[in-house]
mmCIF file of the N, C-alpha and C atoms, coordinates in Angstrom:
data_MODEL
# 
_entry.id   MODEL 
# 
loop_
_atom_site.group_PDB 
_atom_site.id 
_atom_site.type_symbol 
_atom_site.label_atom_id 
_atom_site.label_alt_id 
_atom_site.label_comp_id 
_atom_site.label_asym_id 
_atom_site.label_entity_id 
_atom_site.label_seq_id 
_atom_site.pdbx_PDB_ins_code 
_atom_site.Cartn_x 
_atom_site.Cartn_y 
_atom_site.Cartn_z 
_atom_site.occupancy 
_atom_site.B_iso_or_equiv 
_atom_site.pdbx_formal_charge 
_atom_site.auth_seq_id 
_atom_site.auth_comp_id 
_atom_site.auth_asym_id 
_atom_site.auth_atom_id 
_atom_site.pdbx_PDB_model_num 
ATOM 1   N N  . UNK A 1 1  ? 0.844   -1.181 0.000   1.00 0.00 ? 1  UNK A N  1 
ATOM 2   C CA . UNK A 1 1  ? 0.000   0.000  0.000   1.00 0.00 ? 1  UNK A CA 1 
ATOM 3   C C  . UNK A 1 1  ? 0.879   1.230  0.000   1.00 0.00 ? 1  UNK A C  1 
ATOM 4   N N  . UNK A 1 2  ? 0.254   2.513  -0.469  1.00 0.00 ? 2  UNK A N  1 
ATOM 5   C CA . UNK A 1 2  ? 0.897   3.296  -0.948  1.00 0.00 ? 2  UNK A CA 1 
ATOM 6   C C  . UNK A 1 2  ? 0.557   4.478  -0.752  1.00 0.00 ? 2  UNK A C  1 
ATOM 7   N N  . UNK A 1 3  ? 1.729   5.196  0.300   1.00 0.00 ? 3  UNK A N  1 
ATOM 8   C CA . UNK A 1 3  ? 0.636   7.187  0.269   1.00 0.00 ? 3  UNK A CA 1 
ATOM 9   C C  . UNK A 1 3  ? 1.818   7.844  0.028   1.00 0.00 ? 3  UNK A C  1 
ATOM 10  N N  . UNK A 1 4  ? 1.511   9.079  -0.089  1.00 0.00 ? 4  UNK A N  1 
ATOM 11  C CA . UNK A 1 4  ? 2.589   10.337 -0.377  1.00 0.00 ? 4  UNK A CA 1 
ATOM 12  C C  . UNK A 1 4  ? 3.898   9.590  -0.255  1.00 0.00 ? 4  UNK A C  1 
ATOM 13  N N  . UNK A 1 5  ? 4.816   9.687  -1.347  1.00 0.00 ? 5  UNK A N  1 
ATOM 14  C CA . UNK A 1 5  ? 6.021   9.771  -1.184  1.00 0.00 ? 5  UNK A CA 1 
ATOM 15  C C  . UNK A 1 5  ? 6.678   7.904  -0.598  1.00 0.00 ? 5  UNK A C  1 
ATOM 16  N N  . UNK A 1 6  ? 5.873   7.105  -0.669  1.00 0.00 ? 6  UNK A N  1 
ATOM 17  C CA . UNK A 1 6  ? 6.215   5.746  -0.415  1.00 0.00 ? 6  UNK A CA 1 
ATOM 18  C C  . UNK A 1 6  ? 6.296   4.780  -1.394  1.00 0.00 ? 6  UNK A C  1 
ATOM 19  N N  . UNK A 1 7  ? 6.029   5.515  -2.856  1.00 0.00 ? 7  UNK A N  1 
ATOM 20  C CA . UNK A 1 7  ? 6.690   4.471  -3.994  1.00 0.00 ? 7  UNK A CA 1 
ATOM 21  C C  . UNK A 1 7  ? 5.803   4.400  -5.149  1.00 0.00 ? 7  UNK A C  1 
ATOM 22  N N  . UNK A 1 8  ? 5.538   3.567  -6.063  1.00 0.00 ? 8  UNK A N  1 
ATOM 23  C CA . UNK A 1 8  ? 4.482   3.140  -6.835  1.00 0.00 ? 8  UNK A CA 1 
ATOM 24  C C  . UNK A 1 8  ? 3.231   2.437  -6.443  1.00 0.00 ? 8  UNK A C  1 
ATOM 25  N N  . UNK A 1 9  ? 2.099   3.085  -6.598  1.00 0.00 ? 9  UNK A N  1 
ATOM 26  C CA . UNK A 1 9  ? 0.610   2.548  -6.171  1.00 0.00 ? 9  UNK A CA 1 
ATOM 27  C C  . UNK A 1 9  ? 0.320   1.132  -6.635  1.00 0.00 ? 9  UNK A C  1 
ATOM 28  N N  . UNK A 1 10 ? 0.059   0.324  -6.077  1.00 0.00 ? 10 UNK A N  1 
ATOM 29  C CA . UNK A 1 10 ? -0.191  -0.736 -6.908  1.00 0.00 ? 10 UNK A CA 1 
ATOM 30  C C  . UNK A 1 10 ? -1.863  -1.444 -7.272  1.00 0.00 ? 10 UNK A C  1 
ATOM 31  N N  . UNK A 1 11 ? -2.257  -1.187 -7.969  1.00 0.00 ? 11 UNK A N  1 
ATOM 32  C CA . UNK A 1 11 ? -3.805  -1.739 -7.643  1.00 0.00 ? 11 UNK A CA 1 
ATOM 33  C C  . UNK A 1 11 ? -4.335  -3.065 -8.762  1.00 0.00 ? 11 UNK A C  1 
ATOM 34  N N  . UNK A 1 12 ? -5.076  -4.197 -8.214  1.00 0.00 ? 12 UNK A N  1 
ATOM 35  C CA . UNK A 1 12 ? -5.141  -5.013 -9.100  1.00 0.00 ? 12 UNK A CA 1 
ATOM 36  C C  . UNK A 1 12 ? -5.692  -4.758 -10.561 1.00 0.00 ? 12 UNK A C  1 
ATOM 37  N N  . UNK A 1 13 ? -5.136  -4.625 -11.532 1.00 0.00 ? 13 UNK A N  1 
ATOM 38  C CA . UNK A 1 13 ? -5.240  -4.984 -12.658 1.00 0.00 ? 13 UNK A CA 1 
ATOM 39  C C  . UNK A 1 13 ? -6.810  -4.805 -13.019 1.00 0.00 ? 13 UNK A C  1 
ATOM 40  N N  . UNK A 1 14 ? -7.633  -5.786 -12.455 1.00 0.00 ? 14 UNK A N  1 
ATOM 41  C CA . UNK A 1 14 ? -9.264  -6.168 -12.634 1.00 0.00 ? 14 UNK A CA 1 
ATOM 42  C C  . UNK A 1 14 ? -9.988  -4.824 -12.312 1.00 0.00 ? 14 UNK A C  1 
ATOM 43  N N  . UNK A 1 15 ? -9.456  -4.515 -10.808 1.00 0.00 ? 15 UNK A N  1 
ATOM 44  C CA . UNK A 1 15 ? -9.862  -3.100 -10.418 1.00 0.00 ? 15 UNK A CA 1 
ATOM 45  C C  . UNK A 1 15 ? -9.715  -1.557 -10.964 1.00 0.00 ? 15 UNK A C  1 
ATOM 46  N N  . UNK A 1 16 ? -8.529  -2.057 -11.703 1.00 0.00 ? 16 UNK A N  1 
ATOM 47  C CA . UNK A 1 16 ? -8.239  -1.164 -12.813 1.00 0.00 ? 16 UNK A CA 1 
ATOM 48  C C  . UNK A 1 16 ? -8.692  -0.717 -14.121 1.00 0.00 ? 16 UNK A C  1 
ATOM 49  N N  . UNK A 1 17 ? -9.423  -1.423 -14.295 1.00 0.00 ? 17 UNK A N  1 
ATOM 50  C CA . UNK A 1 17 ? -9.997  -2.131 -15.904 1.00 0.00 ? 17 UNK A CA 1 
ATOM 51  C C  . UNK A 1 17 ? -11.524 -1.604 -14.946 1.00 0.00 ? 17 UNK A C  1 
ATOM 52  N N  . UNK A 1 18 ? -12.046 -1.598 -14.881 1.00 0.00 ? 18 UNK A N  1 
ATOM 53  C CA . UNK A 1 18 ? -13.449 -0.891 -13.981 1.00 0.00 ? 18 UNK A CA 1 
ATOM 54  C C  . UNK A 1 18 ? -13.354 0.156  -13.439 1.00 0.00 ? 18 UNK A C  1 
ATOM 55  N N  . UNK A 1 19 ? -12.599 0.987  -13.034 1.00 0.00 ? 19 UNK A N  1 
ATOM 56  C CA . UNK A 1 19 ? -12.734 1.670  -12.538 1.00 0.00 ? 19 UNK A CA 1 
ATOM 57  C C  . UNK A 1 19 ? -12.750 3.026  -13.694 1.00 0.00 ? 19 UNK A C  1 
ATOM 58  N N  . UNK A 1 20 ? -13.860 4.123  -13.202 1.00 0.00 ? 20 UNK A N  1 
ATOM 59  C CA . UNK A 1 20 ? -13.698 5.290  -14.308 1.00 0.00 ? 20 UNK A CA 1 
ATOM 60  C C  . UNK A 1 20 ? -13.711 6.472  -13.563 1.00 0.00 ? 20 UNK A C  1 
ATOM 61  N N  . UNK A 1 21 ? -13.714 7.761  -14.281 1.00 0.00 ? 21 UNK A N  1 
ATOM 62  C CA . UNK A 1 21 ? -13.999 8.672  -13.592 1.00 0.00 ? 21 UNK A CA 1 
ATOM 63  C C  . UNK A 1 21 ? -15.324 8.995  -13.149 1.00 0.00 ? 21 UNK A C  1 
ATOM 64  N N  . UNK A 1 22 ? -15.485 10.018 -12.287 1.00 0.00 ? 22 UNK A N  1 
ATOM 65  C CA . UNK A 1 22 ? -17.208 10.045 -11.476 1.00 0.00 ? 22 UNK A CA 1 
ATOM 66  C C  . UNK A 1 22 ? -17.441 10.973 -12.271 1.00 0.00 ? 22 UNK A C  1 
ATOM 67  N N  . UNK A 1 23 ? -16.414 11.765 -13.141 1.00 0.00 ? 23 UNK A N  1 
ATOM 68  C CA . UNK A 1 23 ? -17.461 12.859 -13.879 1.00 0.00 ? 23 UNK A CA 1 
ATOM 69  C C  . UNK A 1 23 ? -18.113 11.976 -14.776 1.00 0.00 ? 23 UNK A C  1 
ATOM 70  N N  . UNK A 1 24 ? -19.350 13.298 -15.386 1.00 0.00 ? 24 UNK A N  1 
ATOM 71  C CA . UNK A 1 24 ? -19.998 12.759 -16.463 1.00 0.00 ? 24 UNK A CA 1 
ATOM 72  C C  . UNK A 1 24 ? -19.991 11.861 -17.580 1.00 0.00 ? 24 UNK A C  1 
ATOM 73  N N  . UNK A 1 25 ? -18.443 12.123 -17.737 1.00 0.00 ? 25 UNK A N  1 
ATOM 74  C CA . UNK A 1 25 ? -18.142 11.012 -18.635 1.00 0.00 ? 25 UNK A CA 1 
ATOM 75  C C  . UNK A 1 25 ? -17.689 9.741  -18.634 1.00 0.00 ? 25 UNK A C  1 
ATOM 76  N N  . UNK A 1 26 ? -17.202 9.351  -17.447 1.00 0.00 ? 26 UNK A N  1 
ATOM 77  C CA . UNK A 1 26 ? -17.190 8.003  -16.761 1.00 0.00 ? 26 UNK A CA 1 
ATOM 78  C C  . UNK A 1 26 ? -16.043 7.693  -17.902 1.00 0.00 ? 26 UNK A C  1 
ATOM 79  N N  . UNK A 1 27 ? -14.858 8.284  -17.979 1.00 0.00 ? 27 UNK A N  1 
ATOM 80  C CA . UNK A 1 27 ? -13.716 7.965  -18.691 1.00 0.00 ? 27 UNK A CA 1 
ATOM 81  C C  . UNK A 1 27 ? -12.911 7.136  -18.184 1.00 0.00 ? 27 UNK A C  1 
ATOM 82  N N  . UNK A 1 28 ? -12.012 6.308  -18.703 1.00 0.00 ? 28 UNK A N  1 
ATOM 83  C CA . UNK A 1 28 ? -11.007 5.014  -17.685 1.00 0.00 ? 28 UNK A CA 1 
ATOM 84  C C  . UNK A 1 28 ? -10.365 6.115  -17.137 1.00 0.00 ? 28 UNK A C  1 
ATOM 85  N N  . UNK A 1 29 ? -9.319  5.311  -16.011 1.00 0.00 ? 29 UNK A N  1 
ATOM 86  C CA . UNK A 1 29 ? -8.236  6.191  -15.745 1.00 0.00 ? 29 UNK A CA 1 
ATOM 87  C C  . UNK A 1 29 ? -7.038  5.181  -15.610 1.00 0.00 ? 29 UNK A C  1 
ATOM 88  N N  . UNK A 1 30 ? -5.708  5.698  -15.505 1.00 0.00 ? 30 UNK A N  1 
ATOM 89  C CA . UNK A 1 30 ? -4.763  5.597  -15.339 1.00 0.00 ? 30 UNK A CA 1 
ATOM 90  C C  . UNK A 1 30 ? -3.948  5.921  -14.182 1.00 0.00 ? 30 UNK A C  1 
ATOM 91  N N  . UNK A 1 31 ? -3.002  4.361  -14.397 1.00 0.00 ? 31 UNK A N  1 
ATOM 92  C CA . UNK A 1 31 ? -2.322  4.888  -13.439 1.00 0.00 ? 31 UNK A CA 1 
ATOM 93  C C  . UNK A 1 31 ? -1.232  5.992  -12.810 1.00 0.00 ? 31 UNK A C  1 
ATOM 94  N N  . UNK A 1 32 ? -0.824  6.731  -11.758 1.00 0.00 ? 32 UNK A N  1 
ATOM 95  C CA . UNK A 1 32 ? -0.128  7.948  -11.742 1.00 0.00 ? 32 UNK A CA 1 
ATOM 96  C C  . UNK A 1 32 ? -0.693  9.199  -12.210 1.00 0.00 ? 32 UNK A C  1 
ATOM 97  N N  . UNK A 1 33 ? 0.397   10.192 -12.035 1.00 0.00 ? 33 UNK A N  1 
ATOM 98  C CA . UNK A 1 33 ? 0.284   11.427 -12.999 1.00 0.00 ? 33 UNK A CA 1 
ATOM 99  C C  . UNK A 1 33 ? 1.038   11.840 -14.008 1.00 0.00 ? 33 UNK A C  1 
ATOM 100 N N  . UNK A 1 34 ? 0.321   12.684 -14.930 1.00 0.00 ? 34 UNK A N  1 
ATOM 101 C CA . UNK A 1 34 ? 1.689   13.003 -16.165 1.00 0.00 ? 34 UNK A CA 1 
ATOM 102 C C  . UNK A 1 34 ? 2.446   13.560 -15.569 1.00 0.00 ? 34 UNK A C  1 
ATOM 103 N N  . UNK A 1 35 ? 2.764   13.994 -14.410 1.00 0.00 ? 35 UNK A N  1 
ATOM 104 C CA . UNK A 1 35 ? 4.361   14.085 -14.513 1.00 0.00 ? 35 UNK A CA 1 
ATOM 105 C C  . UNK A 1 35 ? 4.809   12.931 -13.842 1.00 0.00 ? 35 UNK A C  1 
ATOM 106 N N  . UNK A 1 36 ? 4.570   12.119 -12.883 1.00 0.00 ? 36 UNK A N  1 
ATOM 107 C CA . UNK A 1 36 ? 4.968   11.431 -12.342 1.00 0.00 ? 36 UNK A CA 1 
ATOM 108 C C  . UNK A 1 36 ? 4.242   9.942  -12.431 1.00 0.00 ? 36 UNK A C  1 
ATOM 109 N N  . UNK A 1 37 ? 4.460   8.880  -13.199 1.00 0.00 ? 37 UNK A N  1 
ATOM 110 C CA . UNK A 1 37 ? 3.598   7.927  -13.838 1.00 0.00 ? 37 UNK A CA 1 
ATOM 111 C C  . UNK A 1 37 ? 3.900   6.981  -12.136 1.00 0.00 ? 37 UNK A C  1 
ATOM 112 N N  . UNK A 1 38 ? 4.705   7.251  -11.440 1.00 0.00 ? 38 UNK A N  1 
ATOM 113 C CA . UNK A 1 38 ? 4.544   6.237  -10.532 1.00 0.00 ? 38 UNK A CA 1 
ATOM 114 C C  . UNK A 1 38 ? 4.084   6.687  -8.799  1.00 0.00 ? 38 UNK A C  1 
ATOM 115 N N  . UNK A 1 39 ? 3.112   8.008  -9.410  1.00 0.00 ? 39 UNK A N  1 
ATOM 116 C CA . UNK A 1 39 ? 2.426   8.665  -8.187  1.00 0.00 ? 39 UNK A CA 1 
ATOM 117 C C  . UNK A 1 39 ? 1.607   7.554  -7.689  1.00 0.00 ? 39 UNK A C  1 
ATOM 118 N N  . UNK A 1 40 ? 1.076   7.578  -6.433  1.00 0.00 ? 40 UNK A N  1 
ATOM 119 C CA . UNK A 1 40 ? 0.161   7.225  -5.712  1.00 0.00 ? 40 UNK A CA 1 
ATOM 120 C C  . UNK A 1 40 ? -1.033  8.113  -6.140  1.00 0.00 ? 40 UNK A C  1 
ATOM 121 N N  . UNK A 1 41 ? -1.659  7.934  -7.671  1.00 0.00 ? 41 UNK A N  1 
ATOM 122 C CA . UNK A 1 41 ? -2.526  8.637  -7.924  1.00 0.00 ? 41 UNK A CA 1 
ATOM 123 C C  . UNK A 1 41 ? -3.403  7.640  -9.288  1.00 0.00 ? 41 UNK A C  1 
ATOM 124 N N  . UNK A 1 42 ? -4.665  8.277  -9.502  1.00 0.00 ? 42 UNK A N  1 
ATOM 125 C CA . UNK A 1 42 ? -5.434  7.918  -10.942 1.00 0.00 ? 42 UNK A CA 1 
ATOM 126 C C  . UNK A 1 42 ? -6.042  8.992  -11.867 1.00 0.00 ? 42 UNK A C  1 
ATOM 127 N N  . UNK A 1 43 ? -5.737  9.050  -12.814 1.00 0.00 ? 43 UNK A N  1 
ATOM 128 C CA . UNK A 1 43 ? -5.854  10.252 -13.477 1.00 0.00 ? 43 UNK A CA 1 
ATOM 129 C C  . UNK A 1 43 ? -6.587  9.864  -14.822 1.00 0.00 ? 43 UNK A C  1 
ATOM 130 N N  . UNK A 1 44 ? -7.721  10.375 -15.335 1.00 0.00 ? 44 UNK A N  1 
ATOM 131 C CA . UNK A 1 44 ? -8.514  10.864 -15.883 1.00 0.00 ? 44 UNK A CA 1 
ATOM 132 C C  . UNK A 1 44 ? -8.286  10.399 -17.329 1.00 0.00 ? 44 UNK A C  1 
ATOM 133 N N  . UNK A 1 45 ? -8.204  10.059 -18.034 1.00 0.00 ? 45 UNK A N  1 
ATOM 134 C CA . UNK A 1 45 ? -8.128  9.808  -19.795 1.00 0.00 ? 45 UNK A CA 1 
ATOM 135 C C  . UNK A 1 45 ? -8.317  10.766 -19.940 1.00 0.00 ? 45 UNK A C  1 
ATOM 136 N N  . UNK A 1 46 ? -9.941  11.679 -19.640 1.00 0.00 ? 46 UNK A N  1 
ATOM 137 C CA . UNK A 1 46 ? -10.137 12.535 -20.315 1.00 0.00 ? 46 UNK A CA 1 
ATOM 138 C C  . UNK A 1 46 ? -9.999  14.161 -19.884 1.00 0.00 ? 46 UNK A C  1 
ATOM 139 N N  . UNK A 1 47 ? -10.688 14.175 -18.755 1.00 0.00 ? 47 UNK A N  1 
ATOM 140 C CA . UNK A 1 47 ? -10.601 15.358 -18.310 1.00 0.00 ? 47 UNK A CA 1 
ATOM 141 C C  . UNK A 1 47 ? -9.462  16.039 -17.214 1.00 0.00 ? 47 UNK A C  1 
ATOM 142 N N  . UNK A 1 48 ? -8.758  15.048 -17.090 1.00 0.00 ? 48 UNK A N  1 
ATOM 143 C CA . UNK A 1 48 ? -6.806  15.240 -16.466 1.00 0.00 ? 48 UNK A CA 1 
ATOM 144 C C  . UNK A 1 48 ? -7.102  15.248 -15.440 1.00 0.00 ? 48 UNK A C  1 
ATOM 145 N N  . UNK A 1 49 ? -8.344  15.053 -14.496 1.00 0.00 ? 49 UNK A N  1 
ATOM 146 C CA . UNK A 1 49 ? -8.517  15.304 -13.066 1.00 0.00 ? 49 UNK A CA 1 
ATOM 147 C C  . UNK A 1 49 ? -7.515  13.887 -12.513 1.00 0.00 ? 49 UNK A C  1 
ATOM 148 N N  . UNK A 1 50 ? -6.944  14.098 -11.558 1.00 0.00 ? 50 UNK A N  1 
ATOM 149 C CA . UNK A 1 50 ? -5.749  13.419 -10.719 1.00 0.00 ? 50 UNK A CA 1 
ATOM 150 C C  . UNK A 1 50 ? -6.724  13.149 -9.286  1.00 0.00 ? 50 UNK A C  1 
ATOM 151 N N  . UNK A 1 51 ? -6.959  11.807 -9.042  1.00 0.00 ? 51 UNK A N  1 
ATOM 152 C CA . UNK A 1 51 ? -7.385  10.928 -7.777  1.00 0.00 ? 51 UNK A CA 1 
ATOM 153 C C  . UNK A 1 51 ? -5.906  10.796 -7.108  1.00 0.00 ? 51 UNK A C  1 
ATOM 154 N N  . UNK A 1 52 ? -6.551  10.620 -5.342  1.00 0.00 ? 52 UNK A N  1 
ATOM 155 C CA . UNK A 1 52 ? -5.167  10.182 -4.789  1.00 0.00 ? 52 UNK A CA 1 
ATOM 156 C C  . UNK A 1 52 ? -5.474  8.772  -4.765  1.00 0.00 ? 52 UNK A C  1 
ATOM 157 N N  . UNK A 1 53 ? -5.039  8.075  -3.977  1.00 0.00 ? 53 UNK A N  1 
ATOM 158 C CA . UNK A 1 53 ? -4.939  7.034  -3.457  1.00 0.00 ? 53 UNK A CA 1 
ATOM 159 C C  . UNK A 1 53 ? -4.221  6.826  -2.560  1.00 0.00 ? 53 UNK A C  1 
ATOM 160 N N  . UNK A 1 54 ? -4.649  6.839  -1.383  1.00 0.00 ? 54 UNK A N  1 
ATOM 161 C CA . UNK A 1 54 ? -4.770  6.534  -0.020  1.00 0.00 ? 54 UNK A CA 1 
ATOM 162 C C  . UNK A 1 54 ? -4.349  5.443  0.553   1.00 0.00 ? 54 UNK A C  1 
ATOM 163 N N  . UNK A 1 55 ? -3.325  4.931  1.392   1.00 0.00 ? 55 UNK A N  1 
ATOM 164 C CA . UNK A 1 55 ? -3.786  3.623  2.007   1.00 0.00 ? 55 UNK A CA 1 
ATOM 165 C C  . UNK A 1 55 ? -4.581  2.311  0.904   1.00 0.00 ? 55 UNK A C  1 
ATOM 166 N N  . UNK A 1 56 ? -3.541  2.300  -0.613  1.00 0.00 ? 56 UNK A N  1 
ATOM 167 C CA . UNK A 1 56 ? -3.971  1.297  -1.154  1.00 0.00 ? 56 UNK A CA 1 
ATOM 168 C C  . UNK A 1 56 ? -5.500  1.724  -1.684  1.00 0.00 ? 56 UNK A C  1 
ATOM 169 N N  . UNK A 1 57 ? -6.329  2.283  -1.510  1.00 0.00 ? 57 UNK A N  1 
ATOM 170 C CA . UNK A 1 57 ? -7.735  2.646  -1.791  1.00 0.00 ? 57 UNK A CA 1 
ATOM 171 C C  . UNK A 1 57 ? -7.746  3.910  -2.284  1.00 0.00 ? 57 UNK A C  1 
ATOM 172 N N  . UNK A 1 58 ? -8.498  3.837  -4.014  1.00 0.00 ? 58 UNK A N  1 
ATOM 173 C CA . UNK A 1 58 ? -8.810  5.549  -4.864  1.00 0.00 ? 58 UNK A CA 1 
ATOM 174 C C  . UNK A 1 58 ? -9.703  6.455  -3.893  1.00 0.00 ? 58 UNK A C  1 
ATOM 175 N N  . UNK A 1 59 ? -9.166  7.048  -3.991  1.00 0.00 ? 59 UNK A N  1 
ATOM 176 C CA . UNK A 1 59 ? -10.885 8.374  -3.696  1.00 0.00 ? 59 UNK A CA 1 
ATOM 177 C C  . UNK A 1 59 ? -10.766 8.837  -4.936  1.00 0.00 ? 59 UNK A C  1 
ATOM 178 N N  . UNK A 1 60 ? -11.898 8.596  -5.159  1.00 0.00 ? 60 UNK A N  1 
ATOM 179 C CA . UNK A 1 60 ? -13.159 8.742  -6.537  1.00 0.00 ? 60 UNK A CA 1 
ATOM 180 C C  . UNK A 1 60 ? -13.880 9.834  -6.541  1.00 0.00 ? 60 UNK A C  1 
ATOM 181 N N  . UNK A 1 61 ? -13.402 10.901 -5.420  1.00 0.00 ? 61 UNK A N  1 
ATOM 182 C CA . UNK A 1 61 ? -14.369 11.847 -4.830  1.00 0.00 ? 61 UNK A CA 1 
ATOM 183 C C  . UNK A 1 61 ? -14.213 13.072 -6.061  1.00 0.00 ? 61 UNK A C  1 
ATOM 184 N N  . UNK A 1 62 ? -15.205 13.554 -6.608  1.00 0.00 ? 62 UNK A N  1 
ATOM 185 C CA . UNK A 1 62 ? -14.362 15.005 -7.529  1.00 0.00 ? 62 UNK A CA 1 
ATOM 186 C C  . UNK A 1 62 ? -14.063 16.480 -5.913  1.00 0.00 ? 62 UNK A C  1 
ATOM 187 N N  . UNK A 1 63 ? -14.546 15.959 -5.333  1.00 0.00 ? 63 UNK A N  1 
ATOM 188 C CA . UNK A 1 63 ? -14.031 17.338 -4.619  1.00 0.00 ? 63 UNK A CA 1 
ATOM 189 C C  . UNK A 1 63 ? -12.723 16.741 -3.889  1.00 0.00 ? 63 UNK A C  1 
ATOM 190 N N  . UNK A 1 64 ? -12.199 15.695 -3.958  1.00 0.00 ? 64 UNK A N  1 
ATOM 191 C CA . UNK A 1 64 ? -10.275 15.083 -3.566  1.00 0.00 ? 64 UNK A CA 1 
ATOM 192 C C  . UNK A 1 64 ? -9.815  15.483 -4.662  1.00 0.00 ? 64 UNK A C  1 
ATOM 193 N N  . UNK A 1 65 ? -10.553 15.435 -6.088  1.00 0.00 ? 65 UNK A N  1 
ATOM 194 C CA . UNK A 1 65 ? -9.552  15.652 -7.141  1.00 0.00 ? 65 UNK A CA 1 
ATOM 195 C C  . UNK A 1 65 ? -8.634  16.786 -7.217  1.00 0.00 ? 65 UNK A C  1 
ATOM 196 N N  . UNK A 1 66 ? -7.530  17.118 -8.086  1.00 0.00 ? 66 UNK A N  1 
ATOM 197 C CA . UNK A 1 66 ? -6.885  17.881 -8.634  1.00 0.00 ? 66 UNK A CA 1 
ATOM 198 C C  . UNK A 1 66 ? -6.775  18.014 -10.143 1.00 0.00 ? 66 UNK A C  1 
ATOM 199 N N  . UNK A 1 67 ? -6.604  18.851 -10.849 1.00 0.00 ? 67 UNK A N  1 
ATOM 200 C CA . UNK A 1 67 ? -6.514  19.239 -11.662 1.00 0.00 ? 67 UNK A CA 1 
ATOM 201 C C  . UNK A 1 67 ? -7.641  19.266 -12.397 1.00 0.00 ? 67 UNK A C  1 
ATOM 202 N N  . UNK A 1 68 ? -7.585  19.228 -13.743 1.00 0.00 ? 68 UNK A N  1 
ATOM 203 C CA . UNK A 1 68 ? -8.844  18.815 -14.781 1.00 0.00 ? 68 UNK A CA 1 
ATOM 204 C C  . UNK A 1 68 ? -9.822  20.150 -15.311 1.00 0.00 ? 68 UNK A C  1 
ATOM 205 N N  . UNK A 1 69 ? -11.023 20.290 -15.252 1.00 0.00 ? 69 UNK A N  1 
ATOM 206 C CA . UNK A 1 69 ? -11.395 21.626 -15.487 1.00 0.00 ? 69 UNK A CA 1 
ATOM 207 C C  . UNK A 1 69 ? -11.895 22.838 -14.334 1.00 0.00 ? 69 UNK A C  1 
ATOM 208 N N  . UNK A 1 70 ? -11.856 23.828 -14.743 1.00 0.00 ? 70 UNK A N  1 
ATOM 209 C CA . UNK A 1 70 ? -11.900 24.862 -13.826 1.00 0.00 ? 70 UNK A CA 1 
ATOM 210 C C  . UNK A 1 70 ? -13.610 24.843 -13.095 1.00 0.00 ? 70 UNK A C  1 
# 
């Protein structure tokens, strides 16, 4: 498990492949951030919003997010 500054997030694969964003568009996401692909984060296909991930577990929340639209 994985928070700030303790390495690469790891999440199963399956859970990965399901999981989307909560905005409207329910886009996949990815793992990390563009700058840092081995953040403890999930980020957006589409709209660049950046999830953390916590203690091994996304928050999916848009008000945890960062970035994406104004």
């Amino acid at each position: 498990m994985s928070g700030p500054g303790e390495g690469p997030a790891r999440l199963d694969p399956v859970l990965l492949d399901v999981l989307a964003c909560p905005a409207d568009h329910h886009a996949p996401l990815t793992l990390g951030t563009p700058a840092d692909p081995a953040a403890p984060a999930l980020t957006c296909t589409r709209c660049g919003r950046v999830f953390p991930i916590r203690d091994g577990i996304p928050v999916l929340l848009l008000d945890e997010a960062t970035g994406g639209p104004a």
